[in-house]
Each structure stands twice: as C-alpha cells, then as structure tokens.
N, CA, C and O atoms as a DFTB+ gen file, in Angstrom:
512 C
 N C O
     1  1     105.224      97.879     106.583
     2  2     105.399      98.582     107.824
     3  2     105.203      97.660     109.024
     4  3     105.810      97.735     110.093
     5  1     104.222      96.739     108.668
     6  2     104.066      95.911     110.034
     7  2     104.907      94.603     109.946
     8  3     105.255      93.996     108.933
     9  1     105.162      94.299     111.335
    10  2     105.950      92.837     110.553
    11  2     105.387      91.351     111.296
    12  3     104.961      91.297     112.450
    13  1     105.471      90.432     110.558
    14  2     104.726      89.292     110.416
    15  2     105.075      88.851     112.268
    16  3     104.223      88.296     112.962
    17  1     106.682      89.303     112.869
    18  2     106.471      88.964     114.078
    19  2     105.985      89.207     115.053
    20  3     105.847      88.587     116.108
    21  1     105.703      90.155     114.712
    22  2     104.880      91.353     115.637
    23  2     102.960      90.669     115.796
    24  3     102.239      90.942     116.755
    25  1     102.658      90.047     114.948
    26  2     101.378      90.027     114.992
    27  2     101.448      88.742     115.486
    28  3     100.603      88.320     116.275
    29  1     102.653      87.884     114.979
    30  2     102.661      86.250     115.718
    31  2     102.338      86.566     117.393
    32  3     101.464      86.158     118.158
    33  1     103.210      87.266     117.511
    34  2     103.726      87.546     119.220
    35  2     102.070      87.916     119.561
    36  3     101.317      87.131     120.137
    37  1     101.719      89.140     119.126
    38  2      99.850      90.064     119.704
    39  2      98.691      88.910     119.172
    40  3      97.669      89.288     119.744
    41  1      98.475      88.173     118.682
    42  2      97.849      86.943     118.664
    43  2      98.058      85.346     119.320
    44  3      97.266      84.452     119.618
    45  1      99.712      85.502     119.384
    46  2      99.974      84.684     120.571
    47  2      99.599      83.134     119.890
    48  3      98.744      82.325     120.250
    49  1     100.808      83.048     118.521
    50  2     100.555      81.861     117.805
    51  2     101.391      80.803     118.085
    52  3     102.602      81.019     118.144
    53  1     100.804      79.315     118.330
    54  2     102.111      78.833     118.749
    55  2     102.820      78.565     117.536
    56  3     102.487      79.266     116.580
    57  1     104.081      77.376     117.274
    58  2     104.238      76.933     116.332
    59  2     104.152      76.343     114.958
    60  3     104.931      76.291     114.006
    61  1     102.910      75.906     115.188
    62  2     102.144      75.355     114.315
    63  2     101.663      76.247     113.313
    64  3     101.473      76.007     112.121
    65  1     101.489      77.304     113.944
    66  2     100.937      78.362     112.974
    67  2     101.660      79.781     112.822
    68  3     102.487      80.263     113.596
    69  1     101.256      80.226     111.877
    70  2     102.385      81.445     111.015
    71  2     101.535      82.355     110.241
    72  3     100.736      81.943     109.399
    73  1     101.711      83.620     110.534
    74  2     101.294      84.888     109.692
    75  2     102.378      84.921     108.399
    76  3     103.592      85.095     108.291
    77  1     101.218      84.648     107.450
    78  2     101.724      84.133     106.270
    79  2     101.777      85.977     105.847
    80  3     102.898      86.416     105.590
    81  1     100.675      86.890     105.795
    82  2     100.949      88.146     105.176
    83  2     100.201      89.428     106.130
    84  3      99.296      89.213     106.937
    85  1     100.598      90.336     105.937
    86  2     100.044      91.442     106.740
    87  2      99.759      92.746     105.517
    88  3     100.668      93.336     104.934
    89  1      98.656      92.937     105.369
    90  2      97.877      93.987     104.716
    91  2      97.669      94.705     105.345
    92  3      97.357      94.263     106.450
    93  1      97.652      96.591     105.204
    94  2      96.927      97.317     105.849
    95  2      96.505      98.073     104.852
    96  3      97.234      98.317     103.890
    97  1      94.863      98.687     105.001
    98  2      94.535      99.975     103.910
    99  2      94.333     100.817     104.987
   100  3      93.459     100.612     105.829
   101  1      95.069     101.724     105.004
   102  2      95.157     103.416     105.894
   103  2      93.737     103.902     105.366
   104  3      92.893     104.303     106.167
   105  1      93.457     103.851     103.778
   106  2      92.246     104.770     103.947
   107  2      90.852     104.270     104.567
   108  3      89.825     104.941     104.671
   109  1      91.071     102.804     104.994
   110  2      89.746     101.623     105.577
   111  2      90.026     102.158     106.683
   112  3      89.053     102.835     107.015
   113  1      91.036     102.235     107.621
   114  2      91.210     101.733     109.109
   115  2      91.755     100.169     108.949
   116  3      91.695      99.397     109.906
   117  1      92.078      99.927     108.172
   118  2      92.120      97.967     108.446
   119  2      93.283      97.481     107.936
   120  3      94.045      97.892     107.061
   121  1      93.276      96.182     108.906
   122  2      94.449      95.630     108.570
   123  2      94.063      93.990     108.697
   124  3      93.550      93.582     109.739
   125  1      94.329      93.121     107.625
   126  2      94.156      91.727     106.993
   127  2      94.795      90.870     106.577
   128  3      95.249      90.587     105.468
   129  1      94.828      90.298     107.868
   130  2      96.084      89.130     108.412
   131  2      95.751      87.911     107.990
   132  3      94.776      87.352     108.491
   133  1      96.749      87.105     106.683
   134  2      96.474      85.793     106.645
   135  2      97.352      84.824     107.168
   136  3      98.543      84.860     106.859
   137  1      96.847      83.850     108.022
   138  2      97.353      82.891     108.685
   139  2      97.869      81.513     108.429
   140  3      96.888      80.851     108.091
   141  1      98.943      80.757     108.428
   142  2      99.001      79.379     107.711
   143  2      99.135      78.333     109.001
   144  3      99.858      78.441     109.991
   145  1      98.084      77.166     108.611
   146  2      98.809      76.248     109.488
   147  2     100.109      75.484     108.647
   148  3     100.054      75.251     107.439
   149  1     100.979      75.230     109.292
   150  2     102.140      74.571     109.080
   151  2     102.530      73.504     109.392
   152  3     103.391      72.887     108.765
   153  1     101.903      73.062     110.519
   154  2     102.083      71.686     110.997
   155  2     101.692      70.912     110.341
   156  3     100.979      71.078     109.351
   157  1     102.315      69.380     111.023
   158  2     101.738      68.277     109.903
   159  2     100.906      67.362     110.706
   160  3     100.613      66.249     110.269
   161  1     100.463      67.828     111.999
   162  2      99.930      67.099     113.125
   163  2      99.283      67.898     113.802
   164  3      99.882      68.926     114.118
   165  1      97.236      67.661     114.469
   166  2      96.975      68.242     115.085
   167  2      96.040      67.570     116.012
   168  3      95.911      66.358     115.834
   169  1      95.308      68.163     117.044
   170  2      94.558      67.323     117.950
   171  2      92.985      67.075     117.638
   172  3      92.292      68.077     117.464
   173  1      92.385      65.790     117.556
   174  2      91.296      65.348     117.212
   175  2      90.558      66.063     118.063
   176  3      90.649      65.705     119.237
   177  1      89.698      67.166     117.778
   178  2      88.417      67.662     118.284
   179  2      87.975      67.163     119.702
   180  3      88.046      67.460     120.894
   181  1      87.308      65.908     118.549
   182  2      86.979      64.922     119.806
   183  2      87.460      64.297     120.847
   184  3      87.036      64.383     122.000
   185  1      88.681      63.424     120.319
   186  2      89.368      62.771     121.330
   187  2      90.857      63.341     121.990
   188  3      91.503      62.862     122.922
   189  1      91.123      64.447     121.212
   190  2      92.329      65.383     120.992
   191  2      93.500      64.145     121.160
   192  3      94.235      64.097     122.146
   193  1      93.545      63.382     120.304
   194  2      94.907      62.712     119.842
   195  2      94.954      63.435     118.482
   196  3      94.129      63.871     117.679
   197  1      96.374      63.358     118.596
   198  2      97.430      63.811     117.464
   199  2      97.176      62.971     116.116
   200  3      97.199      61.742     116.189
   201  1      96.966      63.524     115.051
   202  2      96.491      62.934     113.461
   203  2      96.932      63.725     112.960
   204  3      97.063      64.847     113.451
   205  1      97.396      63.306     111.534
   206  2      97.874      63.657     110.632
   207  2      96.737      64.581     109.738
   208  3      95.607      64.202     109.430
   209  1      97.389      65.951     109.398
   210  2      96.613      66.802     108.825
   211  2      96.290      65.930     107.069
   212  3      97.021      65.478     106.188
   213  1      95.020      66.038     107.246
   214  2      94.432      65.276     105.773
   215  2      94.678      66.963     104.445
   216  3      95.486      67.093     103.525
   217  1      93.824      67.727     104.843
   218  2      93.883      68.437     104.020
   219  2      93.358      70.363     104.994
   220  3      93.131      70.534     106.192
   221  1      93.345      71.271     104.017
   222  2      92.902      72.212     104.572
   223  2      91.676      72.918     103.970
   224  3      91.594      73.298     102.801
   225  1      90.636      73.057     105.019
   226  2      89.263      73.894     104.291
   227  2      88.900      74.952     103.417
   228  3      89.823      75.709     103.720
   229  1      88.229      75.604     102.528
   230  2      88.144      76.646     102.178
   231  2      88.269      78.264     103.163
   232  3      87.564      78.498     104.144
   233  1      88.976      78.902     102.788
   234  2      89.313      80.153     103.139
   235  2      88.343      80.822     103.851
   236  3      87.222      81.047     103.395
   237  1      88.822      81.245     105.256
   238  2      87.520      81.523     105.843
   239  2      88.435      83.009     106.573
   240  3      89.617      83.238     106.832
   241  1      87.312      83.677     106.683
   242  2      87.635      85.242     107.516
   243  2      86.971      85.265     108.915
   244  3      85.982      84.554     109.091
   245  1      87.344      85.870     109.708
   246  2      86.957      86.371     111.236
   247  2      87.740      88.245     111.317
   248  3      88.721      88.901     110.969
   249  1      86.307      88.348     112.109
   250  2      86.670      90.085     112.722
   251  2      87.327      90.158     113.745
   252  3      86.664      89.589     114.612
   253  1      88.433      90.599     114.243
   254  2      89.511      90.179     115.444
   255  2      88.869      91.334     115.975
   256  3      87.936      91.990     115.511
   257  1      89.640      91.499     117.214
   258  2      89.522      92.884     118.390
   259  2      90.316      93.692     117.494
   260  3      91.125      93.231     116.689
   261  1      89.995      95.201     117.702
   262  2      90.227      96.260     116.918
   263  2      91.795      96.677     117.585
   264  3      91.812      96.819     118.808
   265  1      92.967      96.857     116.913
   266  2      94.269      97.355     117.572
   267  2      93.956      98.866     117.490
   268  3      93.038      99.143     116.717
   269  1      94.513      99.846     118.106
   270  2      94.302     101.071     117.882
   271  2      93.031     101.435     117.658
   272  3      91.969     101.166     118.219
   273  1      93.480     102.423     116.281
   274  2      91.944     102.571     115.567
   275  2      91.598     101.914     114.295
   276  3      90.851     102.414     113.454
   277  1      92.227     100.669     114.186
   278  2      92.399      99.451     112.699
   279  2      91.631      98.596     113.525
   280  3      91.828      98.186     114.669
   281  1      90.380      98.344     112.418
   282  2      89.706      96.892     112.136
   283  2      90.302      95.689     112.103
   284  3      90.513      95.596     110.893
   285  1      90.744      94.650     112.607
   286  2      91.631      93.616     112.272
   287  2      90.557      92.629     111.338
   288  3      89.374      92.610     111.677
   289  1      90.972      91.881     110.253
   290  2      90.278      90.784     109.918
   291  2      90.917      89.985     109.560
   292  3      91.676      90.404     108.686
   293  1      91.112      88.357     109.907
   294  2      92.473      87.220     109.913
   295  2      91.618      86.246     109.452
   296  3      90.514      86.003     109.939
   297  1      92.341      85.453     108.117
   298  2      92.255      85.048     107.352
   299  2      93.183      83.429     107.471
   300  3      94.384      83.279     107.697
   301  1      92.433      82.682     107.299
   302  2      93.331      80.998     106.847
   303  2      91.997      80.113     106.874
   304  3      90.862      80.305     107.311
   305  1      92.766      78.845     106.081
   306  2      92.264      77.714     105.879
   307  2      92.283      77.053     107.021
   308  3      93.462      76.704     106.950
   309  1      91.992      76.699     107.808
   310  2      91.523      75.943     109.084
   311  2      91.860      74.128     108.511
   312  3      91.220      73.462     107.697
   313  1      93.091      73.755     109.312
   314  2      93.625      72.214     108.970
   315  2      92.041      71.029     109.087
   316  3      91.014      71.136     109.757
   317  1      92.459      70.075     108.195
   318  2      91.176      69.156     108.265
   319  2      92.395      67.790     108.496
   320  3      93.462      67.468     107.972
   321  1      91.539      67.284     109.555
   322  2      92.763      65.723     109.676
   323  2      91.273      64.652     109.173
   324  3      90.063      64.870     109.112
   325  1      92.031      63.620     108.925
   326  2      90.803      62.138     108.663
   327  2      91.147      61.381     110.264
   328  3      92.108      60.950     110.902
   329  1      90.252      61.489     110.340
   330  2      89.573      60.296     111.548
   331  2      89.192      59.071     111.632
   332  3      88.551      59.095     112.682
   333  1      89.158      58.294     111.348
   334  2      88.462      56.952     111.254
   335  2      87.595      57.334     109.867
   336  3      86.396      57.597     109.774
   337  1      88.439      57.282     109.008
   338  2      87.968      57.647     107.744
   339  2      86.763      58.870     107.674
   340  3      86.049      59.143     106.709
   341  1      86.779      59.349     108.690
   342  2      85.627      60.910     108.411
   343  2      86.646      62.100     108.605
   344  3      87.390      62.017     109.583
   345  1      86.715      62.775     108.096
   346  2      87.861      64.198     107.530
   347  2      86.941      65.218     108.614
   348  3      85.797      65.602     108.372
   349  1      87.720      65.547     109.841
   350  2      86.956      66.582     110.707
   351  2      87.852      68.069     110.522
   352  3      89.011      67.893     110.145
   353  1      87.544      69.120     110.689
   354  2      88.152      70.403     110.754
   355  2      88.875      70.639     111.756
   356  3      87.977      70.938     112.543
   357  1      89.972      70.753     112.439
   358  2      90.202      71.022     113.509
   359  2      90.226      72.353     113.949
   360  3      91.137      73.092     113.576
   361  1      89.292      72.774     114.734
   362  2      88.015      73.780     115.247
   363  2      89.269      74.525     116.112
   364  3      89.151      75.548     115.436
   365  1      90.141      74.798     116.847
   366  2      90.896      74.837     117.782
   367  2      91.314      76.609     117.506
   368  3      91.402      77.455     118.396
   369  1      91.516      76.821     116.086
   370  2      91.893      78.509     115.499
   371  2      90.498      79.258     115.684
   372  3      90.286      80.379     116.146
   373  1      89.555      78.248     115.156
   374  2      88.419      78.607     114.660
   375  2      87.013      79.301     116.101
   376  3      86.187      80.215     116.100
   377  1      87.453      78.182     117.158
   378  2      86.861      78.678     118.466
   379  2      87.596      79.588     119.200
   380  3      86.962      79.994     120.174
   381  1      89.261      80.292     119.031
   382  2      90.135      81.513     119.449
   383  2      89.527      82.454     119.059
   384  3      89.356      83.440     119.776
   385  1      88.921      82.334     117.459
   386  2      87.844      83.696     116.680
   387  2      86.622      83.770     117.581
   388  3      86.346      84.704     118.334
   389  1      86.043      82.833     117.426
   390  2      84.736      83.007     117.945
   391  2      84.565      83.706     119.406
   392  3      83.828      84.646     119.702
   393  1      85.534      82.911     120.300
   394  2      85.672      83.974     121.513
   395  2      85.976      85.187     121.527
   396  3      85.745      85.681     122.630
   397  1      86.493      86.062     120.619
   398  2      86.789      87.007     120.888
   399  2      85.897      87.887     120.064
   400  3      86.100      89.101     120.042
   401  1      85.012      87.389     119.450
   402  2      83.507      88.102     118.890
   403  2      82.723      88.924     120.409
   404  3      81.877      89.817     120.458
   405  1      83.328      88.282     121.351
   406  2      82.218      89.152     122.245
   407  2      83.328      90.070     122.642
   408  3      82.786      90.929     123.337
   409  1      84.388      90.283     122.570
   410  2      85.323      91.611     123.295
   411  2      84.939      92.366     122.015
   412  3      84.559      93.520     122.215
   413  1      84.960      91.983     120.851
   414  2      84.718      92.632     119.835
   415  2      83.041      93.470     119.624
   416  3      82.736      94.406     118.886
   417  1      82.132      92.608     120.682
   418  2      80.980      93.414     120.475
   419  2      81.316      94.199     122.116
   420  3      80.304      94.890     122.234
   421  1      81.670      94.303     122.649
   422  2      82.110      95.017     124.126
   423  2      82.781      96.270     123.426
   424  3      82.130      97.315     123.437
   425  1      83.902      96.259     122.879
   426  2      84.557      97.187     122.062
   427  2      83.636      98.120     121.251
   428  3      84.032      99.284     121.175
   429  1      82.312      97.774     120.544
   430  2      81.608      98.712     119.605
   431  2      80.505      99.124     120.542
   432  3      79.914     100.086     120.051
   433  1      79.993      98.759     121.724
   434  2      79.355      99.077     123.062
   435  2      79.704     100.474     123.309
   436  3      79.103     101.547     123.258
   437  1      81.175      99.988     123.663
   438  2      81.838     101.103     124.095
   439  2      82.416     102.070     123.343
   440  3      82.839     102.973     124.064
   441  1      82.650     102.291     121.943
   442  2      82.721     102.999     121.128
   443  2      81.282     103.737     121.177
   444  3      81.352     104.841     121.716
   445  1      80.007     103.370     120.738
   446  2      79.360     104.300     120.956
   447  2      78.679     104.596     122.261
   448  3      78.047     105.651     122.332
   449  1      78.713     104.030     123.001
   450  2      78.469     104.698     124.564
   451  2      79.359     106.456     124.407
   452  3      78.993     107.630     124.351
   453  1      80.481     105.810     124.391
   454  2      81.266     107.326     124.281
   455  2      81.207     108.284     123.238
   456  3      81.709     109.387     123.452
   457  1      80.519     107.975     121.823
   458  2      80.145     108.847     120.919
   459  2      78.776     109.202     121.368
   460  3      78.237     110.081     120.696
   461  1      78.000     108.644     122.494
   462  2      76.824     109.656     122.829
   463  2      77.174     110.302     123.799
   464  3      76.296     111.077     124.178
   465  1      78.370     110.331     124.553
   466  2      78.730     110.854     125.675
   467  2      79.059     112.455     124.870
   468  3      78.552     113.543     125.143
   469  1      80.319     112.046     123.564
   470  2      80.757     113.161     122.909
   471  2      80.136     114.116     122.578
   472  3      80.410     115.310     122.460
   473  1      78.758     113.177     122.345
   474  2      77.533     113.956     121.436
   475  2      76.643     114.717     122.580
   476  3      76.130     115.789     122.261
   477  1      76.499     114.351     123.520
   478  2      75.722     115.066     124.934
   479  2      76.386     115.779     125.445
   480  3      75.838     116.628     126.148
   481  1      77.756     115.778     125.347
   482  2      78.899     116.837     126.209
   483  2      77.904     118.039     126.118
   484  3      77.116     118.146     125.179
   485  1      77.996     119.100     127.332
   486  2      77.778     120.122     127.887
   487  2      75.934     120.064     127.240
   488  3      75.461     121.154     127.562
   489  1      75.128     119.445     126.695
   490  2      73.861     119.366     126.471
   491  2      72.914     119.073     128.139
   492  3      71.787     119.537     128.306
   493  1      73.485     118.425     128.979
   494  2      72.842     118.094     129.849
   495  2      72.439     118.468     131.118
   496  3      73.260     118.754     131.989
   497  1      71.213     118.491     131.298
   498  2      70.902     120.072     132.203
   499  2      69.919     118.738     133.429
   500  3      69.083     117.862     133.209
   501  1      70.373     119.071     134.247
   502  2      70.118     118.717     135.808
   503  2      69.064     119.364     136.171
   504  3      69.544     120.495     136.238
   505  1      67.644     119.511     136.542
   506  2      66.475     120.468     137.758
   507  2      66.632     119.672     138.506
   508  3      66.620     118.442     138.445
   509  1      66.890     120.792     139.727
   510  2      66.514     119.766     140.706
   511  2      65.032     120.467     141.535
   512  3      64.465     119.835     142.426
C-alpha cells in the first residue's frame, strides 16, 4: 500500500540513499522502513572529504516521528569508510535519527497532555 517513493520524498533522502522496503502492521500502529546506502562514496566525519565506503555496520533501528497514528521505526546499516587505515562509521544518517528523538519526545508530551485534557473534560470545577 505504501510506496518506497513516497517515504524517500517524507524523509527527504538524497541519492545516496534508498528505501529498500516498507512494512506496515495495522494491528501495531507501525510501520518499518529499511533503508540502503547505495553510494560508493561518503564524507569523512572528521574532515568530511569524500572516501570510499569500506564496508557497512551491523543493523541498527531508530524511532522516527510518528506519521498519522503509525509508529515509524527505520532501519539500515550505517556506511563505514577506512580512513588512514581506521574504518570510521559515517554518523551523517545516524545524527538525522538522533535529532529527531526530541520531536519524537515533544510528540508523546503532547499526546498525553491531551489524554489528560480528554480525561478532565467537563471534571473541572472553578470556586471562586
């Protein structure tokens, strides 16, 4: 039902990278997006020159911002280039997740702010 361009475009991937598959379980709320890098070149962390991708890390997950009322969770191996013979991760996908851990805790704030609002509706009595 969903399609792989649709999530390129709402994640806003450049080239390099590609929604390899799109999962959803209706009875979770969720939907579990795995990601590929594709390139064969990426920017050194450190010095952000262009190196040749050495290899890719073990499979790692992140909790995205929630679409609708679906959980997102996106999935890939995060590219590793060699450096002056030390193999670094290139962090670049990996710090896009991490930033958006705080809209993601803003989002469950505000989810239950408004389930105590739901829950107080017409309970709340004013003296003056």
């Amino acid at each position: 039902m969903f399609t792989h361009q649709f999530f390129d475009l709402l994640l806003n991937l450049d080239d390099s990278w590609q929604v390899k598959s799109v999962d959803a379980d209706y009875n979770l709320s969720e939907i579990k997006i795995n990601i590929d890098y594709i390139g064969n070149q990426a920017k050194c962390p450190d010095t952000l020159e262009n190196c040749m991708i050495y290899d890719h890390a073990s499979n790692r997950t992140w909790r995205h911002l929630d679409t609708m009322q679906y959980k997102i969770y996106i999935s890939c191996r995060l590219p590793r280039a060699s450096i002056n013979k030390q193999i670094k991760e290139v962090s670049k996908v990996a710090t896009m997740f991490i930033d958006h851990l705080s809209g993601v805790v803003n989002a469950l704030i505000t989810n239950l702010t408004n389930a105590m609002v739901e829950q107080l509706n017409g309970k709340i009595v004013i003296n003056f």
